[in-house]
Backbone bond lengths (Angstrom), bond angles and torsions (degrees), N, CA, C in turn:
res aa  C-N    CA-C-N  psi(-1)  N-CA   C-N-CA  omega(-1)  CA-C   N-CA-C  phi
1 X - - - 1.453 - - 1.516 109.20 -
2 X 1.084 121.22 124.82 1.721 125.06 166.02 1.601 112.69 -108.37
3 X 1.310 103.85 150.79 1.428 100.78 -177.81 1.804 100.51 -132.06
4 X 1.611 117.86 178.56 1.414 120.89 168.80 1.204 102.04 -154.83
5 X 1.539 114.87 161.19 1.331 124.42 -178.25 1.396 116.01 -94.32
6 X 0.784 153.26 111.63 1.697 150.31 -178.17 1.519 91.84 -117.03
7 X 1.266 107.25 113.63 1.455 139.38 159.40 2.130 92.08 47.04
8 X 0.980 122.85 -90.91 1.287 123.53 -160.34 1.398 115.12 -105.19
9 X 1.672 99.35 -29.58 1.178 114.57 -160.21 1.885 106.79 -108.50
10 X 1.204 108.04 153.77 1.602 110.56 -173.02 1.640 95.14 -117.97
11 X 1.261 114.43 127.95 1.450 135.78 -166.50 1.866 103.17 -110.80
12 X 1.266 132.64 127.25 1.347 135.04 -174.96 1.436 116.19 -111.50
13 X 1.014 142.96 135.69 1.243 133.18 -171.44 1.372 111.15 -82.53
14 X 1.484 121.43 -33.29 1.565 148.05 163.12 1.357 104.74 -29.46
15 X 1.501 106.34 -42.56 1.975 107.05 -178.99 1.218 114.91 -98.73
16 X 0.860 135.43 36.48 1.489 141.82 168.71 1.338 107.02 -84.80
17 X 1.105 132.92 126.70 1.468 144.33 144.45 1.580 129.55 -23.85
18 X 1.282 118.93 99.94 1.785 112.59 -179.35 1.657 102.35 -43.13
19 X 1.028 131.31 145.25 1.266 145.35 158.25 1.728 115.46 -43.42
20 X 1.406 131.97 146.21 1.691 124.67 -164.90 1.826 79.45 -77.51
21 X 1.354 89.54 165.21 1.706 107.42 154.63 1.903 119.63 -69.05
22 X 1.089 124.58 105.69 1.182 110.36 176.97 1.694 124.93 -39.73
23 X 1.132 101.93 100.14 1.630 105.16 152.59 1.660 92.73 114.80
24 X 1.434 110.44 16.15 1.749 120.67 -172.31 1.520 94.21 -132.49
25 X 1.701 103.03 141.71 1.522 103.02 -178.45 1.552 87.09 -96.65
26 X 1.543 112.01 151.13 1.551 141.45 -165.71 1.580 100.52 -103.12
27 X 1.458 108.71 111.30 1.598 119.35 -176.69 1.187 96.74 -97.80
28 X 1.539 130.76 166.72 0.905 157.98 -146.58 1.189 113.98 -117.56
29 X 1.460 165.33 135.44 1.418 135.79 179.71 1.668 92.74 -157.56
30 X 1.105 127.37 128.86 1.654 138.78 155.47 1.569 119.17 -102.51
31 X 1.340 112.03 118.54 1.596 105.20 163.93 1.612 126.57 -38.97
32 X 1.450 93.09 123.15 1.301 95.64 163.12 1.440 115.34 -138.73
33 X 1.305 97.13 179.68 1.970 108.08 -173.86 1.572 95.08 -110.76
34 X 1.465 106.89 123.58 1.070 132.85 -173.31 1.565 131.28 -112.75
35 X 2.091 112.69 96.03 1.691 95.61 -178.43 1.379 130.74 -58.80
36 X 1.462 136.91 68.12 0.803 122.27 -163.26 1.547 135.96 -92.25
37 X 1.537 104.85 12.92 1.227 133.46 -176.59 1.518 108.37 -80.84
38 X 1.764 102.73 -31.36 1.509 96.45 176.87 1.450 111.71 -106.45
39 X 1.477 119.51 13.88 1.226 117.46 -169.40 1.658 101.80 -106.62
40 X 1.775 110.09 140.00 1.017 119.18 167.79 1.286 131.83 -71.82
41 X 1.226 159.41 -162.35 1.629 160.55 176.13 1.847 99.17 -77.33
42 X 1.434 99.93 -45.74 1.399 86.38 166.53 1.511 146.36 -38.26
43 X 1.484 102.12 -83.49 1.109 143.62 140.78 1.762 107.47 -10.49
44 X 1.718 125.04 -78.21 1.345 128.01 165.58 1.321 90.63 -45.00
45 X 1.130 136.41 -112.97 1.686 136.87 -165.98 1.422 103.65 12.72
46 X 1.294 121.43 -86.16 1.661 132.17 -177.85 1.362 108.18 -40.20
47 X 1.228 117.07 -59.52 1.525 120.28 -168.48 1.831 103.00 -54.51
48 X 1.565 104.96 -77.97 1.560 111.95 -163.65 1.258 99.67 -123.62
49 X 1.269 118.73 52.12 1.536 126.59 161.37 1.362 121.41 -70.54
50 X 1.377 124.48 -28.68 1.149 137.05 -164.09 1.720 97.00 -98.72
51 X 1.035 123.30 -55.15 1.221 123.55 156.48 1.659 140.47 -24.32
52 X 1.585 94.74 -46.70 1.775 89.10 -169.76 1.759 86.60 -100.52
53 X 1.624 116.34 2.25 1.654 94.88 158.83 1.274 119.27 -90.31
54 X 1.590 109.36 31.26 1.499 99.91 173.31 1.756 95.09 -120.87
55 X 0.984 116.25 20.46 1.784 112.27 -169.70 1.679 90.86 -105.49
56 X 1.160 102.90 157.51 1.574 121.62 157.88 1.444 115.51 -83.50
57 X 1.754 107.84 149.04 1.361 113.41 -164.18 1.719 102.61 -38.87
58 X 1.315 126.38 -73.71 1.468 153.57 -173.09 1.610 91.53 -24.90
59 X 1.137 123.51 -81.82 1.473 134.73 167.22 1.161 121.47 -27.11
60 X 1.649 137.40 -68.73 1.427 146.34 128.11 1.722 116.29 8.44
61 X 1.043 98.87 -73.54 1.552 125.46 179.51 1.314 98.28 -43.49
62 X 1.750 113.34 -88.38 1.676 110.22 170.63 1.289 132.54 -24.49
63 X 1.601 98.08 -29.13 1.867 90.07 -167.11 1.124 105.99 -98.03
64 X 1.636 135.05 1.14 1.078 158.91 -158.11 1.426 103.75 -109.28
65 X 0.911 97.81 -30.37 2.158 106.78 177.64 1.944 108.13 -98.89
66 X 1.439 107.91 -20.72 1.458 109.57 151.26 1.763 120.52 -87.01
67 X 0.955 141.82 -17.27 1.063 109.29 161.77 1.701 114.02 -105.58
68 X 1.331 124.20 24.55 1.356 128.82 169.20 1.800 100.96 -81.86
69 X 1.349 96.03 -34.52 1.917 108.55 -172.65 1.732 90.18 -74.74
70 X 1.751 129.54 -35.01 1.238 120.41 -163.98 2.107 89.17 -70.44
71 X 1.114 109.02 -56.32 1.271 107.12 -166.89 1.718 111.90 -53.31
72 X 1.400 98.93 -42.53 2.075 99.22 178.16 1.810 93.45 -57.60
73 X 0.771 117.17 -49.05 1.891 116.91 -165.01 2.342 91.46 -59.04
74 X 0.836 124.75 -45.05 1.156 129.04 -150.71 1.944 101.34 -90.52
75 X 1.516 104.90 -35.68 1.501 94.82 148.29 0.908 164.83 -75.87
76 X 1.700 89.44 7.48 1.399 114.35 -168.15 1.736 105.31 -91.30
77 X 1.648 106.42 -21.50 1.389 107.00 -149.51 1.541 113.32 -80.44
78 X 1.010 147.75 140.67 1.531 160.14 172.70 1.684 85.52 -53.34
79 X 1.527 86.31 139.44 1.529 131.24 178.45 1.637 86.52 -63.81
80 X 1.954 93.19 149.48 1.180 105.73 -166.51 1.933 127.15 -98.03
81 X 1.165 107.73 98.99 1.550 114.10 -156.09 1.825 101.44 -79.67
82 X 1.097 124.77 83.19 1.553 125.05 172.12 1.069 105.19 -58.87
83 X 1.564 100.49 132.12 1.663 122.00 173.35 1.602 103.49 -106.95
84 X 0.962 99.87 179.08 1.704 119.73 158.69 1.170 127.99 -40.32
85 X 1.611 118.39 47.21 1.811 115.16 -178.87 1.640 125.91 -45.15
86 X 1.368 115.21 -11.73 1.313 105.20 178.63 1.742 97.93 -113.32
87 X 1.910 103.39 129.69 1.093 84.82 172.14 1.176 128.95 -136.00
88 X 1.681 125.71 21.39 1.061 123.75 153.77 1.974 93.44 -159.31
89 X 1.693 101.46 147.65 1.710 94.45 -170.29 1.531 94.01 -82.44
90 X 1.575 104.99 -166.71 1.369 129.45 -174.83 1.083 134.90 -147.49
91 X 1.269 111.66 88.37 1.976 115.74 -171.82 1.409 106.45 -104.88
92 X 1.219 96.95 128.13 1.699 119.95 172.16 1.348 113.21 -155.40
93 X 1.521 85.72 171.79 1.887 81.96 -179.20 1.597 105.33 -86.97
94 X 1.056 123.43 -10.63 1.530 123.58 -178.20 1.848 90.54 -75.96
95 X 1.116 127.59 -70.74 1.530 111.03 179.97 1.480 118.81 -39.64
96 X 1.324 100.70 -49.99 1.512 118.04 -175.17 1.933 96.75 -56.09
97 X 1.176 136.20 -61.40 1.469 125.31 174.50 1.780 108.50 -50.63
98 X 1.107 120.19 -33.09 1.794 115.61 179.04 1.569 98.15 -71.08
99 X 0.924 130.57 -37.49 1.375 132.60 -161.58 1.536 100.75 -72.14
100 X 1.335 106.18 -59.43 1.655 118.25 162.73 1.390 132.91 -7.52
101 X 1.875 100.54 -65.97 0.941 143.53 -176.40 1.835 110.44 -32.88
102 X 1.170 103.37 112.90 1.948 98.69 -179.90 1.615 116.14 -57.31
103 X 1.342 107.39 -34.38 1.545 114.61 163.03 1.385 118.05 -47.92
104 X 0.867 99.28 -62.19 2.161 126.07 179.99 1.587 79.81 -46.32
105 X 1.332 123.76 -87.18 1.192 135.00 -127.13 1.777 84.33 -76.22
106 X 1.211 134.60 -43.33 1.355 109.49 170.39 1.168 141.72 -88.05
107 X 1.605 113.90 25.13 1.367 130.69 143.26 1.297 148.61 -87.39
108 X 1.603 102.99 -36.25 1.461 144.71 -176.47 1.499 111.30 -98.96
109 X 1.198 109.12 -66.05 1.636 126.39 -177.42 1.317 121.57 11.90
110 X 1.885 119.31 -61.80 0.961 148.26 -114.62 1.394 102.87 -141.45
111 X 1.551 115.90 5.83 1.480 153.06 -166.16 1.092 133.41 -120.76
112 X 1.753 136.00 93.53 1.283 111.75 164.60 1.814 118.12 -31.40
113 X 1.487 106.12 162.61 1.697 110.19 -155.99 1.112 99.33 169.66
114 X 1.189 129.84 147.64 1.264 139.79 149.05 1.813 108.77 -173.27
115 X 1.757 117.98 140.22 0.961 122.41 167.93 1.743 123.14 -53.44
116 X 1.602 121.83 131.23 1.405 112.30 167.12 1.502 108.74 -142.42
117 X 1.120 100.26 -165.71 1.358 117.66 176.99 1.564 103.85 -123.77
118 X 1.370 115.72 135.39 1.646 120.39 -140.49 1.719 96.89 -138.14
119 X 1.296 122.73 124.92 1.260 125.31 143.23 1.366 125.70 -44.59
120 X 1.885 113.75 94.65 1.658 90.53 176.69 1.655 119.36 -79.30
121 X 1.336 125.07 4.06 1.514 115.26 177.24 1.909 98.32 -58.69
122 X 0.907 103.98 -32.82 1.652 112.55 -163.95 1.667 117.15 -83.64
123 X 1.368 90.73 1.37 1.866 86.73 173.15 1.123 97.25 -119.75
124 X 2.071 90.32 153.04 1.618 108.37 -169.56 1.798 104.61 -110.38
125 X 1.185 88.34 136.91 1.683 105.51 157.50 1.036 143.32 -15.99
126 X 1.058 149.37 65.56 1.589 125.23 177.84 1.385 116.87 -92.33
127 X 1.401 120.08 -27.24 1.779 134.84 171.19 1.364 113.42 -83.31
128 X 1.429 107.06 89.34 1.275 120.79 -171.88 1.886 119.19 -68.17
129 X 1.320 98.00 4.13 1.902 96.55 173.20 1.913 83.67 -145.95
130 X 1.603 99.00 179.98 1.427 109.98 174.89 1.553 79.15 -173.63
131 X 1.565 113.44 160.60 1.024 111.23 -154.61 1.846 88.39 -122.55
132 X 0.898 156.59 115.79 1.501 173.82 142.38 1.242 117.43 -2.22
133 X 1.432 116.61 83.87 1.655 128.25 175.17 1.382 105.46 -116.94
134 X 1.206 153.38 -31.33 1.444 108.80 145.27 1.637 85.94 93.50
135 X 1.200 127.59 -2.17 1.480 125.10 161.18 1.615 109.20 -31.28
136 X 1.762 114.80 131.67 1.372 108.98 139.22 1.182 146.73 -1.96
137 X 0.717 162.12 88.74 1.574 142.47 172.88 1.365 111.88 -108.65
138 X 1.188 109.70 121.55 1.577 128.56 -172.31 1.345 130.24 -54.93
139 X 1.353 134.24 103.48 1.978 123.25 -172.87 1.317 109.90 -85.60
140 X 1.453 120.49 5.68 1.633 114.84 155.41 1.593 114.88 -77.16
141 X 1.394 102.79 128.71 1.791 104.31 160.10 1.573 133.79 -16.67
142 X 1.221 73.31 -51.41 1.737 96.42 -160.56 1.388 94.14 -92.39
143 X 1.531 130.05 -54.33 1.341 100.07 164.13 1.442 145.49 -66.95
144 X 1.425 132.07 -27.09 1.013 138.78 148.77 1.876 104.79 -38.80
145 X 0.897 122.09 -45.00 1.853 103.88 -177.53 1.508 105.86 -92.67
146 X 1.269 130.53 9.71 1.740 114.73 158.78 1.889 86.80 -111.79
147 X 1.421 138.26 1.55 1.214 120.53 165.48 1.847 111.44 -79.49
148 X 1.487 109.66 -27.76 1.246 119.33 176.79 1.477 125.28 -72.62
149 X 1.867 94.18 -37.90 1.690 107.13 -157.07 1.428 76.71 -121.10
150 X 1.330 138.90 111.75 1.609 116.89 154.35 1.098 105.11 -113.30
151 X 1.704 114.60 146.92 1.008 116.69 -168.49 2.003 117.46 -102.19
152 X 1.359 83.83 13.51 2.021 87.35 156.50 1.312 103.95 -94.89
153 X 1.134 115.97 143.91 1.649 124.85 161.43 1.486 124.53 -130.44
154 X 1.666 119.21 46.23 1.289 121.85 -167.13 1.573 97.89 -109.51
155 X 1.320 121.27 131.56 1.349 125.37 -147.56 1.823 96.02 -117.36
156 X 1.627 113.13 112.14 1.189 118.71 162.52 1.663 130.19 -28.17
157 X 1.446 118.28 105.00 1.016 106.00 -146.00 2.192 84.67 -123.26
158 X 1.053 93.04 172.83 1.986 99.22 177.71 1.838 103.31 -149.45
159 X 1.491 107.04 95.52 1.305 130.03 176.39 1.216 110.50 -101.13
160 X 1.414 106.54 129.51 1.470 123.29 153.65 1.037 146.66 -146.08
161 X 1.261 133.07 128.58 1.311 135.45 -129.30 1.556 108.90 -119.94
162 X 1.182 111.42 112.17 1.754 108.94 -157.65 1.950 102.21 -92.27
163 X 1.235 126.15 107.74 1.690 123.06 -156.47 1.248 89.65 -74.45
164 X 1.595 117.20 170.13 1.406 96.60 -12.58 1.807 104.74 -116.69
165 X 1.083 125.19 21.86 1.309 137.01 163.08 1.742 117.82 -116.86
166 X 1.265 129.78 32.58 1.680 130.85 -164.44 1.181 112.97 54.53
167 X 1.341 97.02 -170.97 1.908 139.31 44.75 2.538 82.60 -104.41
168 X 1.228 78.28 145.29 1.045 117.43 -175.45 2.202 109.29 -92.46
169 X 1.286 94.56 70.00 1.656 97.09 179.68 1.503 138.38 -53.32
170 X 1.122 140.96 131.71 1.165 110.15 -165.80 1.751 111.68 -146.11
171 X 1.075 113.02 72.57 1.997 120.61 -165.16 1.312 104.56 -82.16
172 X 1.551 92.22 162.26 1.658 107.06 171.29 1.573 97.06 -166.59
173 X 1.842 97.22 166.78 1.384 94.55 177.30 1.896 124.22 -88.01
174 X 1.442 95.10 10.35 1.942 98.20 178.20 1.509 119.26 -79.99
175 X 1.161 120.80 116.36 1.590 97.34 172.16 1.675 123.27 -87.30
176 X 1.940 86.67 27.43 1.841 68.75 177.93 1.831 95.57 -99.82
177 X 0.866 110.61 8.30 1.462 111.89 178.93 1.278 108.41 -32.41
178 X 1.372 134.63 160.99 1.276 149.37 -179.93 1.179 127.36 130.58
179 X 1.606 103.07 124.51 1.604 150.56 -149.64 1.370 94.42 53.30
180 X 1.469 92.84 -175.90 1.828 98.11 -163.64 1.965 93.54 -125.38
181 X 1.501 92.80 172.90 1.216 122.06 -164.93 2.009 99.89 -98.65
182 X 1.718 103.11 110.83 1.475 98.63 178.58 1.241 115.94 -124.67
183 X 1.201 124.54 127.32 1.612 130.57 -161.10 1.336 112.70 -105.34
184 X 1.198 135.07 159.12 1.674 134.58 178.32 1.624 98.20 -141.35
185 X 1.443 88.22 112.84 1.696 96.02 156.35 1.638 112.19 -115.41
186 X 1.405 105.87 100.56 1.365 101.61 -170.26 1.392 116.93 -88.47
187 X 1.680 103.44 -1.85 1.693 103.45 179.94 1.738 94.97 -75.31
188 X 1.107 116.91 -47.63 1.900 117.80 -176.29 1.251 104.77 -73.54
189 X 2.038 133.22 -16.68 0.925 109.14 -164.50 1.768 131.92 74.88
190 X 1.248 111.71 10.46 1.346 126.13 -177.67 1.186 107.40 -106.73
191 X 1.439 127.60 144.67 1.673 126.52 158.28 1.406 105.01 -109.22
192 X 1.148 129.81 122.41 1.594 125.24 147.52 1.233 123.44 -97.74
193 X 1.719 102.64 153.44 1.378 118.84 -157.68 1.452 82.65 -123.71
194 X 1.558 122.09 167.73 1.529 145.91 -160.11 0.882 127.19 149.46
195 X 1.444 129.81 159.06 1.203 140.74 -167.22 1.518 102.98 -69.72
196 X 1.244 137.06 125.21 1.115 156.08 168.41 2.250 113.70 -29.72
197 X 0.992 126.15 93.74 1.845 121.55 170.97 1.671 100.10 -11.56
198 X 1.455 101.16 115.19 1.635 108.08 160.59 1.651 130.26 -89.43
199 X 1.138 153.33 80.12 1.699 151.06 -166.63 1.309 92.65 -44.33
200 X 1.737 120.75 91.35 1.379 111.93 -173.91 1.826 106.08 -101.42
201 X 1.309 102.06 62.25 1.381 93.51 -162.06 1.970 102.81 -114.83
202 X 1.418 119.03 144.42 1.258 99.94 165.59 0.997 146.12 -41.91
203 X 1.635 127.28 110.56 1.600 92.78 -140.19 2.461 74.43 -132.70
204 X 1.098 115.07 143.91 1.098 125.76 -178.62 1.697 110.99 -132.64
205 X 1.516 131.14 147.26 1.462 132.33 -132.91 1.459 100.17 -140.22
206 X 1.416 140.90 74.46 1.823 111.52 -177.81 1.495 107.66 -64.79
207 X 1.274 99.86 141.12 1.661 117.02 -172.95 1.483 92.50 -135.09
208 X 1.414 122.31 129.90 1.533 122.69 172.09 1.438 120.29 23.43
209 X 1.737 130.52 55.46 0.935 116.53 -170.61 1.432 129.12 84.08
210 X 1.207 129.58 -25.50 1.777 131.27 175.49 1.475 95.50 -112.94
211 X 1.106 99.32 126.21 1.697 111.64 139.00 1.131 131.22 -84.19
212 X 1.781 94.71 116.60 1.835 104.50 -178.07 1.482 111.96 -103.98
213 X 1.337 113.61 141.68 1.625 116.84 163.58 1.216 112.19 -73.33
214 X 1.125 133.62 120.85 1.528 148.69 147.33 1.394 129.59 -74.18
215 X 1.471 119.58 -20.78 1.620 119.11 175.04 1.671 89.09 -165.26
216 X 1.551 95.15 156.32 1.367 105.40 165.77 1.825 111.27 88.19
217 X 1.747 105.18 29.20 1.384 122.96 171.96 1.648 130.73 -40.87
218 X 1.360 85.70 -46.37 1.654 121.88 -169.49 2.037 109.84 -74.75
219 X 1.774 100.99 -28.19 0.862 92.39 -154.54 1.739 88.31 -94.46
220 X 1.391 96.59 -55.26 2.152 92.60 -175.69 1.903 92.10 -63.38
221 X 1.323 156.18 51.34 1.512 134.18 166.09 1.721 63.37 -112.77
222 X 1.707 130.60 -69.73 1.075 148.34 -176.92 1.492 109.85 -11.04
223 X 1.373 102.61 -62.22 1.542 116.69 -177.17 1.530 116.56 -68.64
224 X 1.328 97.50 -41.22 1.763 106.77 174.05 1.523 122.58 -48.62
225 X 1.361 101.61 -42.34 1.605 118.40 -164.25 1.598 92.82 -85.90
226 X 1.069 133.34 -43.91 1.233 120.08 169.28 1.229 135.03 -45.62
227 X 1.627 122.07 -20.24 1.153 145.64 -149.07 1.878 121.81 61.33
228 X 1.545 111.19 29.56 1.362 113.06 169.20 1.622 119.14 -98.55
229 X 1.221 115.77 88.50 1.663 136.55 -174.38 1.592 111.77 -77.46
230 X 0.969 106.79 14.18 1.942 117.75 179.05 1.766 96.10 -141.44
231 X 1.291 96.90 132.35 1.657 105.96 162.27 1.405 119.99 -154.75
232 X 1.134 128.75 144.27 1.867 130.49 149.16 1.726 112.74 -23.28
233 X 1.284 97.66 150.18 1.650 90.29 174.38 1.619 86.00 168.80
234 X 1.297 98.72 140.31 1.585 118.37 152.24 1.413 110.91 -58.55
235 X 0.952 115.48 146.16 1.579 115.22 -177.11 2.019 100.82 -135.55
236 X 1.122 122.15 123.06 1.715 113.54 171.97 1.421 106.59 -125.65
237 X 0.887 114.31 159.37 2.042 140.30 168.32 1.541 88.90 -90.12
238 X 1.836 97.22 124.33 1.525 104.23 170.21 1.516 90.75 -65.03
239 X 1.323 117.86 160.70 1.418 142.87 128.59 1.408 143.03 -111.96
240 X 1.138 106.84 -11.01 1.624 134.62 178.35 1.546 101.96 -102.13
241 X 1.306 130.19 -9.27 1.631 124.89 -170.81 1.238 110.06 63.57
242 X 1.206 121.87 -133.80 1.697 138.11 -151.60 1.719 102.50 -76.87
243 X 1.561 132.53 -14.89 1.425 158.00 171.44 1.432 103.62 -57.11
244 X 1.572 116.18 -51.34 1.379 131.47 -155.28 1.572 109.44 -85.10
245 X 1.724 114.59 -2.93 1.267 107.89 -153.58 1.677 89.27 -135.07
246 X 1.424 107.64 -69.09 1.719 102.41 175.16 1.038 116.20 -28.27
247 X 1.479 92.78 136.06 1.890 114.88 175.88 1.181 95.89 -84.21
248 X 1.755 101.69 158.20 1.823 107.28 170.42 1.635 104.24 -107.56
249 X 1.276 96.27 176.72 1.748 94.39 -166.48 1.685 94.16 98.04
250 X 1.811 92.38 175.26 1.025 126.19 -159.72 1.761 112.81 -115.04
251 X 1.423 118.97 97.89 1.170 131.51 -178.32 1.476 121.11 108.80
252 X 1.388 114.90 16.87 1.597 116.33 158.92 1.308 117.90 -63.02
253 X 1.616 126.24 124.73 1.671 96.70 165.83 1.145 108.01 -50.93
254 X 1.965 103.96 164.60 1.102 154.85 -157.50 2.181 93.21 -95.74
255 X 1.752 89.27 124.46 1.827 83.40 -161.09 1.884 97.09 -67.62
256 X 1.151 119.19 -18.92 1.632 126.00 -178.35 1.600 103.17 -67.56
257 X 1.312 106.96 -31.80 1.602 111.11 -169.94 1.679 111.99 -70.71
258 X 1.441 97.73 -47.96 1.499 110.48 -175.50 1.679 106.85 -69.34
259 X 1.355 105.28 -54.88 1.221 112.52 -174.34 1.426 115.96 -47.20
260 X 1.564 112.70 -34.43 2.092 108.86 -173.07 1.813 97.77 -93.46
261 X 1.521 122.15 33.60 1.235 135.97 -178.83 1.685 104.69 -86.77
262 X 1.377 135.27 136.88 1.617 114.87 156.75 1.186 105.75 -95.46
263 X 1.054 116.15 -18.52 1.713 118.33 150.14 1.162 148.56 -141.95
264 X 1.885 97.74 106.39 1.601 106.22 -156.21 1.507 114.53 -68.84
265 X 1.100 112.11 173.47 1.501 112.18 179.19 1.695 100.21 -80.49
266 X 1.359 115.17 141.88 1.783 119.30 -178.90 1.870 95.21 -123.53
267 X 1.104 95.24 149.43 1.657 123.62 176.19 1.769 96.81 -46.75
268 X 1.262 134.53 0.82 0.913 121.05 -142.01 1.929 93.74 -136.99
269 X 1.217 91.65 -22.00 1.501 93.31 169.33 1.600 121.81 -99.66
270 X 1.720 108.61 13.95 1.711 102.12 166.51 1.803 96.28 -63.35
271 X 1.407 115.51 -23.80 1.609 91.29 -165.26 1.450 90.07 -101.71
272 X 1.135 130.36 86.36 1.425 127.69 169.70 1.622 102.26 -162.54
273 X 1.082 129.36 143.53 1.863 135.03 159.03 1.591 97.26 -15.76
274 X 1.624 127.16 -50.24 1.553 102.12 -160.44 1.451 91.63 -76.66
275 X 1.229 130.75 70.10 1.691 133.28 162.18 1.364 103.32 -162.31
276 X 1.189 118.70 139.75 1.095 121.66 -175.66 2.557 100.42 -133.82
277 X 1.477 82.39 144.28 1.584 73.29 164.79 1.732 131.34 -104.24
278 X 0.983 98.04 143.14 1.612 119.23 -167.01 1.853 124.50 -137.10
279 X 0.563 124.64 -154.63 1.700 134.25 -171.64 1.825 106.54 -141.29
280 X 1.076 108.12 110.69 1.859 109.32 154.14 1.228 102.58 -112.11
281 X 1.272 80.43 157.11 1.825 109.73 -170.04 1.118 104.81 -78.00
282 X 1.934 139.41 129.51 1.001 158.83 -142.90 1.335 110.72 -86.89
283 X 1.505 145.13 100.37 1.182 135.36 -175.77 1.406 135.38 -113.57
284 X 1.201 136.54 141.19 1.441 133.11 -179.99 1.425 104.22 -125.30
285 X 1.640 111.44 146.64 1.625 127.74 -176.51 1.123 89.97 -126.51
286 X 1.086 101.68 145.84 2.314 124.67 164.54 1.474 94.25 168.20
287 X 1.313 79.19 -165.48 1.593 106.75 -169.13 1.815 120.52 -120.66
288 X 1.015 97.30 164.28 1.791 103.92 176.54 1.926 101.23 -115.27
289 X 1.428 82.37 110.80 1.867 84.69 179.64 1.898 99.20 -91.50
290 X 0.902 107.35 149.32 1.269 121.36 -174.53 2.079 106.65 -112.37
291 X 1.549 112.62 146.08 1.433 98.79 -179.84 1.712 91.71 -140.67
292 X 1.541 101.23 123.03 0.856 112.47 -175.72 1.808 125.50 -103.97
293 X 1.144 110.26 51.69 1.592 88.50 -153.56 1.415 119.82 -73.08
294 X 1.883 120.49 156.79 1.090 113.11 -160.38 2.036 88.75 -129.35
295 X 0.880 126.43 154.71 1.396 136.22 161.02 1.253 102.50 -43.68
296 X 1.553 131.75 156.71 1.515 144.26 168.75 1.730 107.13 -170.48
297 X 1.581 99.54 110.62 1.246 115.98 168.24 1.495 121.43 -89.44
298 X 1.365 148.63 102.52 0.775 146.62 166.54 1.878 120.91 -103.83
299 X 1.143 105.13 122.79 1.868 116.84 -168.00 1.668 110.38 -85.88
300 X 0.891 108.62 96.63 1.986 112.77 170.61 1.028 108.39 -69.54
């Protein structure tokens, strides 16, 4: 590996991009950890379908004899006896300001809710890969619950604006994204456009008895692997049923699928044989803003 300094920044040759295949479009692929012990042919298809059509037979084959071993490991396992996932609540004024929050309050509001501290052996799956960051996770109190609950929610966004009339692009890596965020500063006369405030907080759902994770994948796999089995988390009572729990995007199990399971897949078995590692294909959601301007005469 060689590296150079350019002005501030140190440039590696190691990170450079292989070149596309001539006359082949160049996909994108990030490691991820994959349940594939509980996943059907379907299900695999969606997830890393695109993926194992880039392997050679020999390769294929192998990875095909690891997740047959993920599925023997996953039939083996005793039916799933839910305990008591919440196990002690949490009042503070740091919850107490999220709760506050006009965002909060026009998502939640209108919602049983309350902050706890949550058994993750006891929550189930619905995000059948997560991709392996290995983040920190904090052994202070207080940090562990603004690592769980944080109270910024401005969501990394990648805009670009093609001059000098658009479309005006606007990606990110959430797929709960949807519609965008429009601001008025009428003292400057400016409007800004952006990705819409995300509630990026652990947020967990009782649905008939199981507690499912709905956001915040990355952070309890994070906590798990560390050996931290207690965390912060929003906790809600479906009210909408099967609405309140499905992930959006493309390749979550199916909440009917998991649910007729006696043993669902839990956040807790990416680090176990029923997971195997693999590559999904790299994705971004947003929108294409369009600018249309039209003439407007108005007479004083």
């Amino acid at each position: 590996m060689t590296s150079k300094v350019v002005g501030s920044i140190t440039q590696s040759t190691s990170m450079a991009p292989a070149a596309a295949v001539r006359g082949a479009v160049q996909r994108t692929f990030v490691p991820a950890r994959v349940l594939s012990g509980f996943a059907d042919d379907g299900h695999l298809q969606q997830i890393i379908g695109e993926y194992l059509a880039t392997l050679e037979e020999p390769a294929k084959q192998r990875f095909n004899t690891l997740v047959a071993e993920s599925r023997r490991v996953v039939a083996e396992l005793a039916a799933f006896e839910p305990g008591d996932a919440v196990c002690q609540e949490i009042r503070s004024l740091y919850t107490d300001a999220i709760a506050a929050h006009p965002l909060f309050q026009g998502t939640f509001g209108q919602r049983p809710y309350r902050f706890a501290v949550v058994d993750l052996s006891q929550i189930v799956a619905l995000q059948p890969w997560i991709e392996p960051r290995r983040d920190r996770v904090p052994e202070d109190a207080d940090e562990l619950l603004r690592f769980a609950l944080p109270d910024g929610w401005d969501i990394p966004a990648e805009i670009s604006f093609i001059q000098p009339s658009g479309p005006i692009q606007i990606l990110t890596s959430n797929p709960a994204l949807s519609g965008l965020h429009v601001e008025l500063d009428s003292s400057a006369s400016i409007v800004k456009i952006g990705a819409p405030k995300h509630l990026n907080l652990v947020q967990v759902v009782n649905f008939s008895g199981r507690h499912y994770l709905v956001n915040g994948y990355h952070r309890v796999a994070d906590a798990l692997h560390a050996g931290v089995t207690r965390m912060p988390a929003l906790v809600t009572e479906s009210i909408l049923g099967v609405q309140d729990i499905q992930l959006p995007g493309i390749g979550p199990f199916n909440v009917g699928y998991v649910a007729g399971l006696k043993r669902p897949p839990l956040v807790a078995d990416f680090g176990t044989p029923a997971a195997v590692d693999a590559k999904v294909r790299e994705r971004r959601y947003g929108f294409l803003v369009d600018i249309q301007p039209r003439p407007l005469v108005i007479g004083i």
